[in-house]
N, C-alpha and C positions, 0 to 999 in steps of 0.2 A: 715078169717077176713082180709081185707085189715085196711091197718093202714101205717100212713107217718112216716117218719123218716127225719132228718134235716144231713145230711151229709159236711165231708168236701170236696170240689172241688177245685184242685190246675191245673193250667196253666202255661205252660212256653212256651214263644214263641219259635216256630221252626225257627232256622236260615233258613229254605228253604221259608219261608214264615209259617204263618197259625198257630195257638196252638195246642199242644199235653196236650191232660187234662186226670188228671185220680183223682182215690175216693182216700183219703188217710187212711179210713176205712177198704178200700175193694181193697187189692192188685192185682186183677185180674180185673178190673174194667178200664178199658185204651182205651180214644178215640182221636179224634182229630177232627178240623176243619178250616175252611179259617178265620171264624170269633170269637171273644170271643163269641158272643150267638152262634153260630154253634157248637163251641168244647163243649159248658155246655147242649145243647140238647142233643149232639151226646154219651158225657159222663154220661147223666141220664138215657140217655137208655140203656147203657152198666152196669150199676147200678142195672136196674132194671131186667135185664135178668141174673145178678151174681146172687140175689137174687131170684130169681124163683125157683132156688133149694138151697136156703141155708136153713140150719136145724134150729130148735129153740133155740140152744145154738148161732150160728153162729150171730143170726139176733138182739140177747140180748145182745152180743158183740158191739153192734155197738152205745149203750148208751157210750161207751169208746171213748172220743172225743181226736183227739190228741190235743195236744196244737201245736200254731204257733207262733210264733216271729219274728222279724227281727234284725239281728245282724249286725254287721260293723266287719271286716277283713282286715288287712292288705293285700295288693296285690302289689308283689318288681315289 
């Protein structure tokens, strides 16, 4: 049975140019691209190939949403 799942995708610009995205779900889950649409294709597909063999505990894990925030930090 196919079935969608709503994941989270996190980006950080590469200093060389280009984003490095990965699932914050799914720690093996890691792609990149020149552009924000390009990193979030390139990291749906990497998504979707972790999951091709994840088991059905692995896949029921992924209702586990992390939480995100933004903080402020000191920096001397």
């Amino acid at each position: 049975m196919v079935g969608v799942r709503v994941l989270t995708a996190v980006l950080v610009p590469d200093p060389d140019g280009g984003y490095v995205a990965h699932i914050a779900e799914l720690p093996g889950a890691i792609s990149q691209g020149d552009t924000v649409e390009e990193a979030l294709a390139n990291v749906r597909e990497a998504a979707e190939a972790y999951l091709e063999d994840a088991t059905p505990e692995e896949i029921a894990a992924l209702d586990a949403h992390p939480v995100t925030a933004a903080i402020e930090v000191r920096v001397a």
